[in-house]
C-alpha positions in Angstrom: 79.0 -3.8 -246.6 77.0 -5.2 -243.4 73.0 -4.8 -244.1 71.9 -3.0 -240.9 68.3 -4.7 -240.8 67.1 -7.6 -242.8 63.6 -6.0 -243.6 60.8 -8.0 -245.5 61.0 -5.4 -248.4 64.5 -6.8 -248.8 63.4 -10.7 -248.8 60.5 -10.0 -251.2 63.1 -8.2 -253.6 65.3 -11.0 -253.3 63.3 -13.8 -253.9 60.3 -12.2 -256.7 63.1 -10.0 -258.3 60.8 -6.9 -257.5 59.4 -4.9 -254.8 56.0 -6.6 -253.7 53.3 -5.1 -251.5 51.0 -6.2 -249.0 47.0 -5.9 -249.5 45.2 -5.6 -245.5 42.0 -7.8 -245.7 38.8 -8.4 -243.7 37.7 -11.9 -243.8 35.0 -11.6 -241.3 36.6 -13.3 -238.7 36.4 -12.8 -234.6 38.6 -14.6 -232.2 37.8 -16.9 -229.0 39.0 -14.1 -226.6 35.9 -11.7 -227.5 33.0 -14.0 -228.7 32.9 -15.9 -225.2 35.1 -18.9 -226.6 38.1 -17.7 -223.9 36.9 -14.0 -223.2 34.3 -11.4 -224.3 37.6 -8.6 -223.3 39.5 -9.2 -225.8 43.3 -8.2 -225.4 43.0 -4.9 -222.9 45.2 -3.1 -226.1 43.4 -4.6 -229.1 41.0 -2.2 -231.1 37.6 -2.4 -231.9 38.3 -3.4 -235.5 40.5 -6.4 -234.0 44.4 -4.2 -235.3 42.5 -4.5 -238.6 42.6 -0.7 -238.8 43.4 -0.5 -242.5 42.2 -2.9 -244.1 38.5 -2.3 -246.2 35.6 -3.9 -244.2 34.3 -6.9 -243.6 31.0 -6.3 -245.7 33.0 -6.6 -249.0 33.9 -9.2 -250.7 37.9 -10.4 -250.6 38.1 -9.3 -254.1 36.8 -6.0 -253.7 38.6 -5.5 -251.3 42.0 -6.4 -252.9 41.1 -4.2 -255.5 40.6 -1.3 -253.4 43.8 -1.6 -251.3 45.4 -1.9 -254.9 44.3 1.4 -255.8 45.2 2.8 -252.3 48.8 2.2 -253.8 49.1 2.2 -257.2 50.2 6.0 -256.9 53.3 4.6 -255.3 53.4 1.2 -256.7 53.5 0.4 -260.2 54.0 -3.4 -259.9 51.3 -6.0 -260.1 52.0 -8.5 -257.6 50.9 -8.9 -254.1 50.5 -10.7 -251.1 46.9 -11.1 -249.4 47.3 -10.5 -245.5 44.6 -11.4 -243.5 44.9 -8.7 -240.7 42.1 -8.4 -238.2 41.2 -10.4 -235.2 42.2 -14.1 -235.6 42.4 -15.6 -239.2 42.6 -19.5 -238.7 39.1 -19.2 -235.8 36.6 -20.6 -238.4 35.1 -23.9 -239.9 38.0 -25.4 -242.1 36.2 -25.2 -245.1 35.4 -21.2 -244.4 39.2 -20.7 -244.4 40.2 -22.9 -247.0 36.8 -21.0 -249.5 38.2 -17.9 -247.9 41.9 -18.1 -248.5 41.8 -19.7 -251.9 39.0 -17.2 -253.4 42.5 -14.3 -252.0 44.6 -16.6 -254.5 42.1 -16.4 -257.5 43.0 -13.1 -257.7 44.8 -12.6 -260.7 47.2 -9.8 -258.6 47.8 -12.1 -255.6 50.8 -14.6 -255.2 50.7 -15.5 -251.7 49.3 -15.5 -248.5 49.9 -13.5 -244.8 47.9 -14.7 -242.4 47.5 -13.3 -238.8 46.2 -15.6 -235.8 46.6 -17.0 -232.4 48.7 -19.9 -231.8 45.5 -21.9 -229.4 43.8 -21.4 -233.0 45.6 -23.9 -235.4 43.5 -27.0 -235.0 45.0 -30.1 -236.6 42.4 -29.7 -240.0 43.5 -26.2 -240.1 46.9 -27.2 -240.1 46.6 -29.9 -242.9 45.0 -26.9 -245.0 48.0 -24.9 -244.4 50.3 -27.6 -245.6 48.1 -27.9 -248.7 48.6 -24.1 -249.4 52.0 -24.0 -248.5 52.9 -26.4 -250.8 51.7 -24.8 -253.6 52.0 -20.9 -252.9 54.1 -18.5 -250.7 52.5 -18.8 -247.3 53.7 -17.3 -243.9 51.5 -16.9 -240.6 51.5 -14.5 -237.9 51.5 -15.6 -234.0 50.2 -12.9 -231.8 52.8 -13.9 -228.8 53.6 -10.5 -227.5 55.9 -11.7 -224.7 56.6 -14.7 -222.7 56.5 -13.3 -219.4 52.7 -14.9 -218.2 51.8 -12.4 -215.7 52.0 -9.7 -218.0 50.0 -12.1 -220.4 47.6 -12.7 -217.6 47.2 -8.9 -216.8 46.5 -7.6 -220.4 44.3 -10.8 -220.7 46.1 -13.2 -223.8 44.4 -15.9 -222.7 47.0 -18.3 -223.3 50.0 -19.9 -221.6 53.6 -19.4 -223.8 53.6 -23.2 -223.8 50.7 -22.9 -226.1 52.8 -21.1 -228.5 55.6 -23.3 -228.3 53.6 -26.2 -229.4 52.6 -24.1 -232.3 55.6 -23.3 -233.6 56.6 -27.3 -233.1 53.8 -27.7 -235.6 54.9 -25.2 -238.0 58.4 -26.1 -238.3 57.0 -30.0 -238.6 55.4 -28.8 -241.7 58.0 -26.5 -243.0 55.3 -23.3 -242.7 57.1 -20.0 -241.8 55.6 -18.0 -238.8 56.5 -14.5 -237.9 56.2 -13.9 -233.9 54.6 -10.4 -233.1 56.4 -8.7 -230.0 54.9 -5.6 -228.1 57.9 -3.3 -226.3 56.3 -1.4 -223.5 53.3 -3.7 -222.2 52.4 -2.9 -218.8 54.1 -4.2 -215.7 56.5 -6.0 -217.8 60.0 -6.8 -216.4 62.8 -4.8 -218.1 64.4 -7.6 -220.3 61.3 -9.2 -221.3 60.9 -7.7 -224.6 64.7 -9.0 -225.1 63.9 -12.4 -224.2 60.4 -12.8 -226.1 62.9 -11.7 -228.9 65.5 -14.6 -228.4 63.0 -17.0 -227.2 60.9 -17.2 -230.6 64.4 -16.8 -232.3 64.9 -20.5 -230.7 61.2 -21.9 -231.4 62.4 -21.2 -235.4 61.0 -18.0 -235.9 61.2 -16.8 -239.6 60.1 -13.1 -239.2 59.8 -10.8 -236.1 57.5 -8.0 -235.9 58.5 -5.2 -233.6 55.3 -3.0 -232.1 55.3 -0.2 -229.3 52.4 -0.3 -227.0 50.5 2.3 -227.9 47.0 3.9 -226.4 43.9 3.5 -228.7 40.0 4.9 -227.5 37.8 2.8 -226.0 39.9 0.1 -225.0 40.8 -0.9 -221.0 44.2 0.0 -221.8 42.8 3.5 -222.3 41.1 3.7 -219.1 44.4 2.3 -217.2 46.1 5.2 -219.0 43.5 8.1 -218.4 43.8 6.7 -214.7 47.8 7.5 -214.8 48.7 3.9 -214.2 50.6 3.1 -217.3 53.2 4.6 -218.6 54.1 4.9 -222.0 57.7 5.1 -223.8 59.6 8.1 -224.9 60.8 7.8 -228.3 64.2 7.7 -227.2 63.6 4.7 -224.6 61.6 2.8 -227.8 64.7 3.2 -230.1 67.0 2.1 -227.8 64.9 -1.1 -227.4 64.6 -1.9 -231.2 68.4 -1.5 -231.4 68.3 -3.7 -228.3 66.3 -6.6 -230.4 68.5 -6.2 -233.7 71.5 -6.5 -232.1 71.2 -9.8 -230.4 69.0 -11.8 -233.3 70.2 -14.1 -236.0 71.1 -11.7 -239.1 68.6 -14.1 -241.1 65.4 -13.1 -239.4 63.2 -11.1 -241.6 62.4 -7.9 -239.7 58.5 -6.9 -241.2 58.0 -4.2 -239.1 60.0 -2.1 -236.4 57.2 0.1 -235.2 53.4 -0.1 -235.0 51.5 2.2 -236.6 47.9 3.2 -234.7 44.9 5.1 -237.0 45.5 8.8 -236.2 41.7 9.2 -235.3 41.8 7.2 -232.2 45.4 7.0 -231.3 45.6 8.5 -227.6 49.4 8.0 -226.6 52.1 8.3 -227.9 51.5 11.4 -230.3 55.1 10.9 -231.0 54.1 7.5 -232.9 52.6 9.4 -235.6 55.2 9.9 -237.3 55.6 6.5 -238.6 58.5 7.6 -240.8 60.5 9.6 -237.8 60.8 6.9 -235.9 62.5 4.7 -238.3 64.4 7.5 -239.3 65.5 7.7 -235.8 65.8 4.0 -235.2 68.5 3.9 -238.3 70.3 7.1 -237.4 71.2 5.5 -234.1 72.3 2.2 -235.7 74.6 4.4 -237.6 76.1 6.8 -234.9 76.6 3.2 -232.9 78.0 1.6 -236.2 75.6 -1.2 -235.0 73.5 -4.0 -237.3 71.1 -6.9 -236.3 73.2 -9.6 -235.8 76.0 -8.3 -233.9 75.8 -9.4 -230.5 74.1 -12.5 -231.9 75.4 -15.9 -230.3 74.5 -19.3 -231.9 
């Protein structure tokens, strides 16, 4: 039987022999594009709490929080093992030996066997890099590139504040050093050209991408992406015209690309639009019903 999606639930099981859960953490970090470095904006979509919207707070320490976000989900989890994602804001923008006290005190956690971490690809300085190939070495490591889309205009408007090139040269880095990297990709962005999405898709498929993660743009307050909405000058998805995009992206990757996420998920509280988005669990319901009426999988259009 053809797998219709190769999720990260499905690589964890595979390689740890057990369903393993993610922990969201806080490590007190900002990122050059809202402390002045690049910016003081920020990304015109990017939340106050930096898309760290579930994890504990910054005030606590990384332990506490682990333990918390253990409780969260031991009503549905019953395993023991986890891996520490650093979620908010950008996770590698810090003195070398704050990430490397940071990071390891995550993996003296007696629950924790490896490491997520979520940054910017203008924020792996070469000391930051040798750390990561210290860690990778000796525990399961993956990092998260914030690319969004290759088309630089759009990058321009909603204010990235960084060329593609820049994550090109990442992703040369990684690959030197054998580090996986997941590529995050937004489908909906404003004034984006209608294949974009596709190509940012196949494009990080060709700079070695292990992992993809899928978001819709969504509307959160007290952002400038509210204030372009509120002013009718961006339009967001149907559920429908989302779907049909995911299936788009699936279809024409590599079958070994872990998927870890098909759909973003925005806090309730100060999601604006779509309401549809919600319901986290209807849209993948709807995203795999339509893979089965089409009797479509990831990987089927996919040409070496």
């Amino acid at each position: 039987m053809t797998r219709k999606i190769y999720t990260l639930n499905d690589f964890l099981k595979e390689k740890f022999n057990e369903k393993i859960y993610k922990v969201s953490l806080d490590g007190g970090f900002t990122c050059p594009n809202r402390d002045g470095k690049l910016s003081n904006g920020g990304c015109i979509f990017c939340s106050e709490n930096g898309s760290g919207d579930f994890t504990s707070g910054k005030l606590k320490s990384i332990h506490t929080q682990i333990d918390e976000q253990i409780e969260l989900v031991s009503n549905k989890y019953k395993g023991n093992k986890y891996i520490a994602y650093f979620q908010n804001f950008t996770n590698t923008y810090a003195d070398v030996d704050y990430l490397r006290k940071t990071y390891e005190e995550a993996l003296s956690h007696k629950n924790i066997l490896g490491l997520a971490i979520a940054t910017r690809p203008d924020c792996l300085e070469d000391d930051t890099l040798e750390l990561l190939d210290e860690l990778n070495k000796k525990t399961f490591l993956w990092i998260e590139l914030g690319l969004q889309t290759i088309n630089d205009e759009v990058a321009k408007y909603f204010n990235r504040a960084y060329e593609t090139k820049i994550y090109e040269e990442a992703t040369k880095k990684l690959n030197n050093l054998r580090i996986k990297f997941v590529t995050h990709i937004i489908i909906g962005l404003p004034k984006e050209e209608k294949e974009d999405y596709l190509k940012t898709a196949i494009f990080s498929q060709n700079c070695g991408t292990w992992g993809i993660k899928l978001h819709l743009m969504y509307v959160v307050k007290n952002t400038p992406l509210e204030k372009l909405y509120q002013s009718g000058n961006l339009k967001v998805h149907s559920k429908e015209e989302y779907v049909e995009k995911v299936i788009n992206v699936l279809e024409n990757i590599s079958p070994e690309i872990i998927i870890h996420r098909l759909t973003g998920d925005g806090n309730r509280k100060t999601l604006i639009a779509p309401l549809w988005s919600i319901k986290k669990i209807g849209v993948l319901n709807s995203i795999h019903k339509e893979l089965k009426r089409r009797n479509t999988y990831q990987g089927k259009l996919y040409k070496k």
